[in-house]
C-alpha positions in Angstrom: -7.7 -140.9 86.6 -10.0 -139.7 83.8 -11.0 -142.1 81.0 -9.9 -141.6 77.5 -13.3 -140.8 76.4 -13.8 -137.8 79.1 -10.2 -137.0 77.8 -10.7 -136.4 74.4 -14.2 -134.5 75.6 -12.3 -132.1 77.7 -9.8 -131.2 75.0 -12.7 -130.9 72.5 -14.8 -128.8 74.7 -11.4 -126.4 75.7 -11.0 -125.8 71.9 -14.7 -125.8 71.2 -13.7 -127.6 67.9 -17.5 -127.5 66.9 -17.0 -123.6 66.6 -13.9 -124.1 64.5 -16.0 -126.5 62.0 -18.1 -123.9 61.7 -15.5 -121.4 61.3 -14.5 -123.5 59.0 -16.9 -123.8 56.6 -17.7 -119.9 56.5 -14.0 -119.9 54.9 -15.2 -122.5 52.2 -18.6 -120.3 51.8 -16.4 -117.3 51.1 -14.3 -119.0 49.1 -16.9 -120.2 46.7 -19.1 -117.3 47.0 -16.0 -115.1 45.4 -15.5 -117.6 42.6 -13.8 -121.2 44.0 -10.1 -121.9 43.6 -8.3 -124.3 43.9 -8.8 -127.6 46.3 -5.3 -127.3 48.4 -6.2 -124.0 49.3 -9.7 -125.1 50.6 -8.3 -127.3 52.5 -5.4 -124.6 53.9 -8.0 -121.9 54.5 -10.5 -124.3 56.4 -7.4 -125.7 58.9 -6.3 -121.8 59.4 -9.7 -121.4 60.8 -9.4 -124.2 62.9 -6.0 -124.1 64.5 -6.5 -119.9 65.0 -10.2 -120.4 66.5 -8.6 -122.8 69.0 -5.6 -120.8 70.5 -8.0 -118.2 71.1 -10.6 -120.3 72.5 -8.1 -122.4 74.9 -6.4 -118.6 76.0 -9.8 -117.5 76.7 -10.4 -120.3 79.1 -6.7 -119.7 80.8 -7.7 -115.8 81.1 -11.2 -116.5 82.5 -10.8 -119.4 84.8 -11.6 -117.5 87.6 -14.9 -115.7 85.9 -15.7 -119.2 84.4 -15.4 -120.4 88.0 -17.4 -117.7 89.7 -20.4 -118.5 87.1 -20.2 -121.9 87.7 -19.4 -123.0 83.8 -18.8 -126.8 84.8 -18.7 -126.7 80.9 -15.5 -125.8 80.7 -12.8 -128.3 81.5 -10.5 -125.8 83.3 -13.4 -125.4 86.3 -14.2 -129.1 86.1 -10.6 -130.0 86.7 -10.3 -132.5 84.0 -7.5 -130.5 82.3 -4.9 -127.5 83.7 -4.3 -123.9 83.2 -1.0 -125.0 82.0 -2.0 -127.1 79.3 -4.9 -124.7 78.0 -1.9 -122.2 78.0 0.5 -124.7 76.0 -2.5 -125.5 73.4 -2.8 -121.6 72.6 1.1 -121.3 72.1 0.8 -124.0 69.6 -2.2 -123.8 67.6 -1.0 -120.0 66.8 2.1 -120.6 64.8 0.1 -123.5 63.1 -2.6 -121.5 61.8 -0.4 -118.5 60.8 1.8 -121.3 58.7 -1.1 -122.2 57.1 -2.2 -119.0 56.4 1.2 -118.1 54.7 0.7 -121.1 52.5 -2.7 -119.8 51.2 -0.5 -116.3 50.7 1.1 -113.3 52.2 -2.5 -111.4 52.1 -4.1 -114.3 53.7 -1.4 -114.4 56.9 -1.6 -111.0 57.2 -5.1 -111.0 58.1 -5.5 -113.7 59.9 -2.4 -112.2 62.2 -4.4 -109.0 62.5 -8.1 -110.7 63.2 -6.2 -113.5 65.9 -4.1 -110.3 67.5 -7.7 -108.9 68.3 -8.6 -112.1 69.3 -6.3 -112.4 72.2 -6.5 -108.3 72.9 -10.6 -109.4 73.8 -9.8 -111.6 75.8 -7.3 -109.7 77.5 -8.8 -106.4 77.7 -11.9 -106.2 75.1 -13.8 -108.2 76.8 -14.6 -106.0 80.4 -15.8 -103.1 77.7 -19.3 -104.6 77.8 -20.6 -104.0 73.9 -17.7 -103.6 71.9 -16.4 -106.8 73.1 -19.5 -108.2 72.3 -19.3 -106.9 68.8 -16.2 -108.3 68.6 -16.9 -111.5 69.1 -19.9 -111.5 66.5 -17.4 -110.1 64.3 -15.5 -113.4 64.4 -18.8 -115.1 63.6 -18.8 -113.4 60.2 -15.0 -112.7 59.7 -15.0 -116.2 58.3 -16.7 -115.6 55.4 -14.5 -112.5 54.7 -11.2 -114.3 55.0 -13.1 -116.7 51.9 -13.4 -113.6 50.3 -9.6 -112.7 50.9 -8.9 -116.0 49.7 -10.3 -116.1 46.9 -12.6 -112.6 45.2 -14.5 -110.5 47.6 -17.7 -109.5 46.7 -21.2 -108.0 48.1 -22.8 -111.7 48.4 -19.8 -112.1 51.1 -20.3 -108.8 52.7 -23.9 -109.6 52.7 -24.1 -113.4 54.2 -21.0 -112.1 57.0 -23.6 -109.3 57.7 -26.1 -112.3 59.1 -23.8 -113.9 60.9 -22.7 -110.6 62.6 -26.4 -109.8 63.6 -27.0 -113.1 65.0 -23.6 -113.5 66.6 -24.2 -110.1 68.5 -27.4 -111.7 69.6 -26.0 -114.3 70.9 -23.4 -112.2 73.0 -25.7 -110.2 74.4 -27.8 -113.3 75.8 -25.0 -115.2 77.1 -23.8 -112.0 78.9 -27.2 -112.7 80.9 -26.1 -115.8 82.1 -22.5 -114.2 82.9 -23.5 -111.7 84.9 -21.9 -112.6 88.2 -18.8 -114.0 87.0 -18.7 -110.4 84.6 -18.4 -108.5 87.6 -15.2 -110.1 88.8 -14.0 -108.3 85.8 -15.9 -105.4 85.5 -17.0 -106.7 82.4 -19.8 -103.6 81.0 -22.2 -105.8 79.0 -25.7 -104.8 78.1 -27.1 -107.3 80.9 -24.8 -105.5 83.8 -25.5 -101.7 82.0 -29.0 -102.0 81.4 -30.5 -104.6 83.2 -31.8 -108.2 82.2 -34.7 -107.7 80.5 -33.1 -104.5 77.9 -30.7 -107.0 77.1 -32.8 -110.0 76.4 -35.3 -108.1 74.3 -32.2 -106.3 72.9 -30.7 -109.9 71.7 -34.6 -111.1 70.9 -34.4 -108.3 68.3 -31.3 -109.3 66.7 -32.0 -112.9 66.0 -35.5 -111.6 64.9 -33.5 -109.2 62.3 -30.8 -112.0 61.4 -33.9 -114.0 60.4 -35.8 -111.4 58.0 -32.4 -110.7 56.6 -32.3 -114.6 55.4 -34.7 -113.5 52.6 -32.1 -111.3 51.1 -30.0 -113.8 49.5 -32.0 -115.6 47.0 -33.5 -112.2 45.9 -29.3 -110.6 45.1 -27.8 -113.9 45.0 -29.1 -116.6 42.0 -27.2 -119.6 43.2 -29.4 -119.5 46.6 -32.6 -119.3 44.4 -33.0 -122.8 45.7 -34.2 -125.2 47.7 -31.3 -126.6 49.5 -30.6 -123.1 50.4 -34.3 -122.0 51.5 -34.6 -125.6 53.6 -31.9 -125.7 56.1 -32.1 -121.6 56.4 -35.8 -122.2 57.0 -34.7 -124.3 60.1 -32.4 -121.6 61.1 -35.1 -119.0 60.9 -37.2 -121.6 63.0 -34.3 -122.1 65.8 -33.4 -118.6 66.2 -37.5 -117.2 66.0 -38.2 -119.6 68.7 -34.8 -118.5 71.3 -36.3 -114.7 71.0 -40.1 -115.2 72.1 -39.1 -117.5 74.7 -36.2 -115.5 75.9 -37.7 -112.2 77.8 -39.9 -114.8 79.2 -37.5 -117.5 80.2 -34.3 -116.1 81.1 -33.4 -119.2 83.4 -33.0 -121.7 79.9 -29.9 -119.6 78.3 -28.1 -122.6 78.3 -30.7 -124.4 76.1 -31.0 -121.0 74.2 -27.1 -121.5 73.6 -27.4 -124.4 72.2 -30.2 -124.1 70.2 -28.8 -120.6 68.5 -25.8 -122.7 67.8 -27.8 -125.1 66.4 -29.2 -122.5 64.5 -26.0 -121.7 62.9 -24.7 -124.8 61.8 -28.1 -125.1 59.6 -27.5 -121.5 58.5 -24.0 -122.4 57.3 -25.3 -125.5 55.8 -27.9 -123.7 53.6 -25.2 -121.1 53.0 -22.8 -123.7 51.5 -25.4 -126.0 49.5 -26.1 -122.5 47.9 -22.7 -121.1 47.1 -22.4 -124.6 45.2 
């Protein structure tokens, strides 16, 4: 019998809840960046990130326990055994209604999107996925659709476009490398990433190039945006920068540490999203 502690880890890590904090905050980020409003609907955007990012997440881990189990991702609860296809199945079913109620709270606008984006999300991981690329893309786009949603919330503008346009660089980046590491569980699929098209090393030096690009683009917002003019924008972006420079020197070389590269680009992120939030205030 499992402990409550390895519990509450399993659940955690079959929803990936980190991912939906960070979802989370890109909504709060868009939201301010287009002007604020008020507190409730912070509040309601930031749980409709949540609840929509885990249903997918859990449905992805029901569709690819077989892939997962191929590659050996003892990361994932599902392989480990520590919780069932059935009850990654049942989580999906419920966080869905959840975040689309609290999406129609927010407005009709808001649930509308959010049905549209978290439709896509379970076509990907139904079908998407095995086209290699454009799933890829997809997924990065759910890095910076976050931010847009804000901007549904509450007034879209270019300094949303322009910080969901990082986050979309760097999330393809971060597709493409894991795809590395996925590449014999990707052919039980016929998954066509970059790694299984074009070989190893095009798509590491392909994903080296992105986080390289994500990075120079991190100048741009102080320069079009005066609220990052500042340090407690510049500081934990700096870090960022740092993180993700790091992953794509050592990546062509060190193909073997894509778990640690993983982690540290995720890393990355949350620091991005924390200088991206100290700014928009």
């Amino acid at each position: 019998m499992l402990s409550l502690k390895r519990y509450l880890k399993a659940y955690w890590e079959l929803l990936r809840l980190e991912h939906g904090i960070m979802y989370g905050l890109g909504v709060i980020i868009g939201i301010f960046l287009g002007g604020g409003i008020s507190l409730d609907v912070v509040v309601l955007g930031f749980l409709t990130a949540v609840f929509l990012e885990a249903s997918a997440f859990a449905m992805n881990d029901y569709l690819d326990y077989k892939v997962d189990l191929a590659n050996k991702r003892f990361d994932r609860p599902l392989v480990r055994g520590d919780l069932s296809k059935s009850t990654a199945l049942l989580l999906s079913v419920i966080f869905f209604p959840l975040g689309l109620i609290t999406a129609f709270l927010i407005s009709i606008r808001a649930l509308i999107f959010v049905f549209v984006v978290t439709i896509l999300a379970f076509a990907y991981n139904a079908k998407l996925k095995e086209f290699g690329l454009i799933g890829n893309a997809y997924v990065a786009f759910t890095m910076a659709v976050p931010f847009v949603f804000g901007g549904v919330i509450s007034e879209f503008s270019y300094s949303v476009l322009l910080v969901s346009l990082i986050a979309f660089i760097s999330g393809l980046g971060r597709e493409i490398m894991k795809g590395i590491e996925d590449v014999e569980g990707d052919a039980l699929r016929n998954v066509r990433s970059v790694a299984r098209v074009y070989g190893i090393e095009i798509a590491s030096r392909t994903a080296s190039f992105l986080f390289i690009l994500a990075s120079a683009l991190s100048f741009l917002p102080p320069l079009l945006i005066p609220e990052y003019l500042d340090l407690k924008y510049a500081i934990p972006v700096a870090i960022t920068d740092i993180l993700l420079i790091s992953v794509a020197l050592k990546l062509p070389k060190k193909i073997n540490e894509i778990p640690k590269f993983r982690k540290q680009t995720l890393l990355a992120m949350l620091f991005g999203l924390i200088g991206f939030l100290a700014g928009a205030f």
